[in-house]
N, C-alpha and C positions, 0 to 999 in steps of 0.2 A: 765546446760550448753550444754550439747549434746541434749538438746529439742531444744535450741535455733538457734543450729548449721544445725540440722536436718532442722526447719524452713526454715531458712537460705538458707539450701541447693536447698529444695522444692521449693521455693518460685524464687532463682535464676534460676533455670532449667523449671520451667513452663513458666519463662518470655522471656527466651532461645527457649522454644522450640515455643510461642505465635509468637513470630519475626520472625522464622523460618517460618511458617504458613504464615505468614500474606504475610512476601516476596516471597512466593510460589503463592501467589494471587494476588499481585500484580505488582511482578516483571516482566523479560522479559518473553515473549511471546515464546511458544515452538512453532515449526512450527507441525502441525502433520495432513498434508496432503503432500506426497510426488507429491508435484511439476515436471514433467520431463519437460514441455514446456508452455511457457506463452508467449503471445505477446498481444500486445496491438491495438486495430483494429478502423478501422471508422467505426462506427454504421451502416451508412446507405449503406455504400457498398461494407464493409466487408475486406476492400485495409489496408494492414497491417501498420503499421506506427512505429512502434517497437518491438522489439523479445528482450525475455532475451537468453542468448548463456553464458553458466558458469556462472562467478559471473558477469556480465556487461550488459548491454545493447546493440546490434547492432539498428542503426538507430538513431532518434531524436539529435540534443534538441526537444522537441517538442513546436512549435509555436502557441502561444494561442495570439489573438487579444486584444488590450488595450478598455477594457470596452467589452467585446463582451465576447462569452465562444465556445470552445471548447471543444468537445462533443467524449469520449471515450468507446470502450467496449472491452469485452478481449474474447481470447482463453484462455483454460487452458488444460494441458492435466497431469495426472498421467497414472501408467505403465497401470491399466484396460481401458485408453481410454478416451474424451473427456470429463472435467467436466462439468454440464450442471448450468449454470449462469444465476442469475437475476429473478425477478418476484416469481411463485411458486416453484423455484429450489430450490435445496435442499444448493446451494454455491451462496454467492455475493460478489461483486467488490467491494474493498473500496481503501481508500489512505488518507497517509497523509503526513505532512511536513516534509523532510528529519532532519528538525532543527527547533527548537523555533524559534519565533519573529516575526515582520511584513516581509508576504512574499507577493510580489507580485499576488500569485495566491489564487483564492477561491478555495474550495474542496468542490462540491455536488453532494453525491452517489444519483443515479436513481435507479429507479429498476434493471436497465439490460446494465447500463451504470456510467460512471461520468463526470461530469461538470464540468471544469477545467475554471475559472471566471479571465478574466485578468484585474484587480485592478489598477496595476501600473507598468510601465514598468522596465523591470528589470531580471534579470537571479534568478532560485531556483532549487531544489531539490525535486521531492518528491518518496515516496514509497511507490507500486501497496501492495496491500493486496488482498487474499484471506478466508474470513469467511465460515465457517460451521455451520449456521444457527446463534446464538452470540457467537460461541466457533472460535475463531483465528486458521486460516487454516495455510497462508503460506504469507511472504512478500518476493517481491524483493529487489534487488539491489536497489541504487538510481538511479533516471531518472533525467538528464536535463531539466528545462522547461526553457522556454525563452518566455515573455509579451513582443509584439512588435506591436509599433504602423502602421509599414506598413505590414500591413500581407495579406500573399497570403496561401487558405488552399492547394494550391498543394505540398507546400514544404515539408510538412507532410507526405505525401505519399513518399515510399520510393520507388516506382519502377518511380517517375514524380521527386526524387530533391530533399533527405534528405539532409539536412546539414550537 
């Protein structure tokens, strides 16, 4: 009986500590790049368009075009300085949907930016990530995005007309 019990015991406690493992692997995401400044930028001419500030966002909803895409890239900075994004850096831009289900927006990382695809019109959420080659760096807050079919891209810009 105390073989059985032993068994018993072994066999509960490796499948205790299997689960434990496993949700270590697949559970949440630790952040482990310390984040001090993120904002999120126009590619092509570098005009900020959102900052994170604590736990929130200053600026956006940001305005993506019904059928058309809107095209992002980010600053990042920890305490040593400027992290360097995209292409053969050593960190890249991702995101994804604040929430399951049909969202109005597509999500396609670039090398040195993302694709933000407006599908169908409609208000969502998503959240900026930063990776460390495929090891998970650091996410945002959630951001507003807003799919509108009369779109103007200055309103994106925050020093021309954030919303």
């Amino acid at each position: 009986m105390t073989t059985k019990r032993t068994r018993r015991t072994v066999l509960a406690a490796s499948g205790s500590l299997t689960m434990l493992g496993l949700a270590g692997c697949f559970g949440g995401d630790e952040e482990h790049v310390a984040v001090e400044s993120f904002e999120l930028v126009d590619p092509e001419t570098g005009d900020s368009l959102a900052t994170v500030a604590d736990d929130r966002w200053e600026g956006g909803p940001l305005l993506v075009p019904l059928e058309g895409t809107l095209s992002v890239g980010a600053r990042a900075e920890d305490a040593d300085g400027e992290l360097a994004l995209g292409g053969d850096e050593p960190y890249r831009l991702g995101a994804v949907p604040a929430e399951d289900g049909d969202d109005p927006v597509a999500i396609e990382p670039r090398e040195d930016r993302l694709d933000l695809i407006g599908r169908a019109t409609g208000e969502t959420r998503i959240v900026a990530e930063l990776w460390d080659g495929d090891r998970f760096g650091w996410d945002s807050p959630e951001l507003a995005v807003e799919v509108v079919d009369d779109f103007e891209d200055a309103a994106n810009h925050r020093d021309t007309g954030t919303r």
